[in-house]
VOBA-1610 file (N, C-alpha, C; in pm, whole numbers, padded with zeros to 5 digits, always signed):
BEGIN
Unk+01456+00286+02850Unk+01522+00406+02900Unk+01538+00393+03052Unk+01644+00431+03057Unk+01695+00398+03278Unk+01626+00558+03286Unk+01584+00550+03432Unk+01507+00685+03496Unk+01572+00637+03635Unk+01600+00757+03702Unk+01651+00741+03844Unk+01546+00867+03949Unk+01572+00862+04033Unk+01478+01001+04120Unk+01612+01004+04250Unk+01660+01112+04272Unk+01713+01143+04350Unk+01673+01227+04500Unk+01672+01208+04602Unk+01658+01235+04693Unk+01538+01187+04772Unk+01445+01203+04909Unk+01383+01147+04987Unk+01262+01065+04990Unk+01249+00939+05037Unk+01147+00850+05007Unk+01071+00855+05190Unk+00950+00887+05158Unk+00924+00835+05305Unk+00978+00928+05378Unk+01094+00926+05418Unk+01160+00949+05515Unk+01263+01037+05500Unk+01327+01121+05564Unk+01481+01200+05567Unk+01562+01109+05509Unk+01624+01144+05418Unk+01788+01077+05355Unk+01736+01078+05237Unk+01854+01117+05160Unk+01855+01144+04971Unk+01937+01025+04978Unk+01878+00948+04825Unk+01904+00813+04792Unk+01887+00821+04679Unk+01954+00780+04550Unk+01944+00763+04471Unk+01843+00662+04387Unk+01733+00628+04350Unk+01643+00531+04323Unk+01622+00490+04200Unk+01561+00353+04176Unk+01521+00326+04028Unk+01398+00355+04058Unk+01339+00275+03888Unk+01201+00320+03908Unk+01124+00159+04039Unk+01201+00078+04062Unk+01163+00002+04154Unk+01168+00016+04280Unk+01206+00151+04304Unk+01214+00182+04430Unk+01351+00084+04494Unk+01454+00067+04432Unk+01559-00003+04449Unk+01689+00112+04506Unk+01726+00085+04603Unk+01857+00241+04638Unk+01946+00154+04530Unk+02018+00279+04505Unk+02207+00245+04427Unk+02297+00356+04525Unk+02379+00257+04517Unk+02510+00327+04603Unk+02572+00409+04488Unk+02653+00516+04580Unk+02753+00605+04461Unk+02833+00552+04383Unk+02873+00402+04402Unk+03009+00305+04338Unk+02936+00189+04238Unk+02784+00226+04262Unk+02742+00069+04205Unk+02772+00158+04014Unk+02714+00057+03916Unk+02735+00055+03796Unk+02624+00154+03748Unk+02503+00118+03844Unk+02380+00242+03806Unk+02424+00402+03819Unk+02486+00371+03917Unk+02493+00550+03975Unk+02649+00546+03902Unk+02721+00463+03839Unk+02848+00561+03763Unk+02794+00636+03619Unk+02683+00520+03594Unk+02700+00597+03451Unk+02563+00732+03437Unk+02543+00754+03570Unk+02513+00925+03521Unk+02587+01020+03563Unk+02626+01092+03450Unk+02724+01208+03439Unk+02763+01306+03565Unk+02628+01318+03689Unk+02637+01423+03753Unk+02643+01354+03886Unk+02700+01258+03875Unk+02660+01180+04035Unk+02727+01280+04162Unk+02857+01373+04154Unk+02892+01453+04249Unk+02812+01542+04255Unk+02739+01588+04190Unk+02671+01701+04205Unk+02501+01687+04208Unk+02464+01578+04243Unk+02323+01545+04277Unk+02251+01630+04416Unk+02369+01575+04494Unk+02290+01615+04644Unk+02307+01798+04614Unk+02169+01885+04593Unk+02193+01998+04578Unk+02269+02032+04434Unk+02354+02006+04390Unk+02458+02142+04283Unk+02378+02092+04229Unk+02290+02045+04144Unk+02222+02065+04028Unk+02092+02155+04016Unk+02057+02190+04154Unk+01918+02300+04173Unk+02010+02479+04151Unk+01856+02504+04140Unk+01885+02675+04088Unk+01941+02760+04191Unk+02074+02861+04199Unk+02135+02904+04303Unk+02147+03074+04287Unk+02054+03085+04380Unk+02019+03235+04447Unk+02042+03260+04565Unk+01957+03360+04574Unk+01973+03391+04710Unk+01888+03329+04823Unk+01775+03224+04775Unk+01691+03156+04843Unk+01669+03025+04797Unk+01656+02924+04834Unk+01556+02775+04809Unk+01421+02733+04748Unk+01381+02812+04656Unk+01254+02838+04619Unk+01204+02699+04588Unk+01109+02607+04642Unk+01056+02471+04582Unk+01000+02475+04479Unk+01060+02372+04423Unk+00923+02402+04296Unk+01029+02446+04152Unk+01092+02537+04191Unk+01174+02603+04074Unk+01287+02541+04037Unk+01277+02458+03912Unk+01370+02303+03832Unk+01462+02366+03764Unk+01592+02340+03763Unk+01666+02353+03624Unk+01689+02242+03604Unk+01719+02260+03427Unk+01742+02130+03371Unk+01881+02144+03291Unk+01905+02040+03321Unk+02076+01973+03252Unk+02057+01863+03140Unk+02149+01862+03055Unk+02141+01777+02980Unk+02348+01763+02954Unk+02402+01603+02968Unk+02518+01594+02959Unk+02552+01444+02913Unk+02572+01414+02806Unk+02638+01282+02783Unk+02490+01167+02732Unk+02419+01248+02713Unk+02320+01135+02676Unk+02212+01077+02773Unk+02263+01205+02848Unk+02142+01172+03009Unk+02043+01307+03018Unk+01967+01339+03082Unk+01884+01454+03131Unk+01857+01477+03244Unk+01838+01560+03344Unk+01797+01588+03441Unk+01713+01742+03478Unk+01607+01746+03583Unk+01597+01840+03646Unk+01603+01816+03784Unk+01631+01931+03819Unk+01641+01911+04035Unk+01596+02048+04045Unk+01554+02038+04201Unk+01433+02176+04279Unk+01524+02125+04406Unk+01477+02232+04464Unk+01489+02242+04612Unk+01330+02190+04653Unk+01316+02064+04754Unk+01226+02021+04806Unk+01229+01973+04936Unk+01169+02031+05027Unk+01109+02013+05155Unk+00984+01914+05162Unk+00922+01835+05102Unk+00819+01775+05072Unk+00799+01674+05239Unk+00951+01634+05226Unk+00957+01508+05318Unk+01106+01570+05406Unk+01163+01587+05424Unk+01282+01688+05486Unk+01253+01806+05486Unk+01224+01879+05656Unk+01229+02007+05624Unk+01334+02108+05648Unk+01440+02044+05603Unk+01596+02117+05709Unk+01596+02170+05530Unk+01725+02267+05553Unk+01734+02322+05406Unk+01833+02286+05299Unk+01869+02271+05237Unk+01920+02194+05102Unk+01860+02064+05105Unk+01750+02052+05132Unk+01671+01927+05053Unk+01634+01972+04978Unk+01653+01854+04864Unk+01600+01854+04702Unk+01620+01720+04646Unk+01540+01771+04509Unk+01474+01642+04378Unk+01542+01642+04310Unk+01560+01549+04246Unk+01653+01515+04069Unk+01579+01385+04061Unk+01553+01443+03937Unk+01456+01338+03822Unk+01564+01282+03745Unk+01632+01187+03710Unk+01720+01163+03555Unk+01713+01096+03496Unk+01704+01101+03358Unk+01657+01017+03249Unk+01762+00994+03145Unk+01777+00868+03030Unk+01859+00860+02975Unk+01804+00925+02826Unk+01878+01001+02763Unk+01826+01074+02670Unk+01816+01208+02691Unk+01812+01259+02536Unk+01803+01432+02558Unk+01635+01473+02573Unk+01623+01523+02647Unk+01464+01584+02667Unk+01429+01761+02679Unk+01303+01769+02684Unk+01311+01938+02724Unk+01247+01883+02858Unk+01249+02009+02938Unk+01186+02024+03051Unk+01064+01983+03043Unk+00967+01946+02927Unk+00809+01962+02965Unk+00808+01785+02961Unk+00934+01753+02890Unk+00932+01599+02874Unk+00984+01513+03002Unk+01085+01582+03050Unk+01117+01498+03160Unk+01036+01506+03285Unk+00986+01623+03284Unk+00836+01665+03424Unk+00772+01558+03358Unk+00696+01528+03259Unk+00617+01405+03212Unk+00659+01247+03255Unk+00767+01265+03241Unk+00889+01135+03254Unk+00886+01089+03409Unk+00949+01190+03514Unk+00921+01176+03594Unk+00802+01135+03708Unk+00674+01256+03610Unk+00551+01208+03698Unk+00472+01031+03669Unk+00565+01025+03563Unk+00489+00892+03498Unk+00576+00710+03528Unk+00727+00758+03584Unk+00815+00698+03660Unk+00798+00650+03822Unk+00777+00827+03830Unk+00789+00834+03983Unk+00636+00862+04037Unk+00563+00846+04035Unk+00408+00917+04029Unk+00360+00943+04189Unk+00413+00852+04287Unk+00403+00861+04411Unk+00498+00961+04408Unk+00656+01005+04416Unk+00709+01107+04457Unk+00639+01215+04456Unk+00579+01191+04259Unk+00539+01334+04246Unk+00424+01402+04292Unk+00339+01309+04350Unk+00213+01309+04378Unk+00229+01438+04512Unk+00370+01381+04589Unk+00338+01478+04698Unk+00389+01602+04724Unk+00470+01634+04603Unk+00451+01786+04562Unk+00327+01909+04637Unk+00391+01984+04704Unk+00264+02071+04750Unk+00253+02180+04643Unk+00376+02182+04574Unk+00404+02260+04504Unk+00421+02282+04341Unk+00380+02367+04255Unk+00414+02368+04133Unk+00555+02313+04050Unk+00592+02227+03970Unk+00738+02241+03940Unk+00770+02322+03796Unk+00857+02445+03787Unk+00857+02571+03694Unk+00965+02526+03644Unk+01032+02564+03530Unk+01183+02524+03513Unk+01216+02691+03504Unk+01306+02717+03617Unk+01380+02836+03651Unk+01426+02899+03535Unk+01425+03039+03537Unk+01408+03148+03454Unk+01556+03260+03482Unk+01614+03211+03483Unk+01746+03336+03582Unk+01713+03451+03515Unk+01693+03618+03576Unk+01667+03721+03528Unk+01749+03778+03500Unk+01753+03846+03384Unk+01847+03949+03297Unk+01843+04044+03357Unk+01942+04099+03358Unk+02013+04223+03397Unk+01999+04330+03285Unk+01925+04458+03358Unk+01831+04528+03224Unk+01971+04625+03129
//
């Protein structure tokens, strides 16, 4: 199964990654064949009225999976954020697993809980 982690290593700048800690460019063959490559940086996190860290939605499109948060972990300017993506359909409790077990240093430095976002009904 291909797993990618989207956004900051170390340092400021979102990069698309394997699990080798390898960058892919937006044109290479890795980064065409997931479904959401325009909408990584940010459009795939939860959109309110604030940046809440921590709080994941998850996508599922074409045989791929993802969740993304808004994360400040390592960037603290605002629209930094995570995307986990995996090939295959998953639930949220599977790809948080996926990820921490891929990426285990990213996830390690989480200060924060990761929830999969709840949008509230309108009573």
């Amino acid at each position: 199964m291909k797993v990618y982690y989207f956004g900051c290593v170390e340092q400021a700048g979102h990069y698309l990654w394997d699990t080798r800690f390898q960058r892919h460019y937006w044109g290479s063959a890795e980064a065409l064949s997931i479904p959401w490559l325009d909408k990584l940086d940010g459009g795939l996190c939860p959109v309110h009225n604030r940046e809440v860290e921590g709080e994941a939605l998850l996508h599922v499109m074409n045989g791929w999976t993802a969740i993304a948060f808004w994360d400040r972990s390592v960037d603290k300017r605002g629209k930094c954020n995570s995307s986990f993506i995996a090939e295959g359909v998953h639930t949220f409790d599977e790809m948080r697993k996926i990820a921490e077990e891929n990426f285990p240093k990213v996830w390690s430095r989480f200060p924060f809980k990761i929830t999969e976002f709840q949008a509230k009904q309108n009573p």
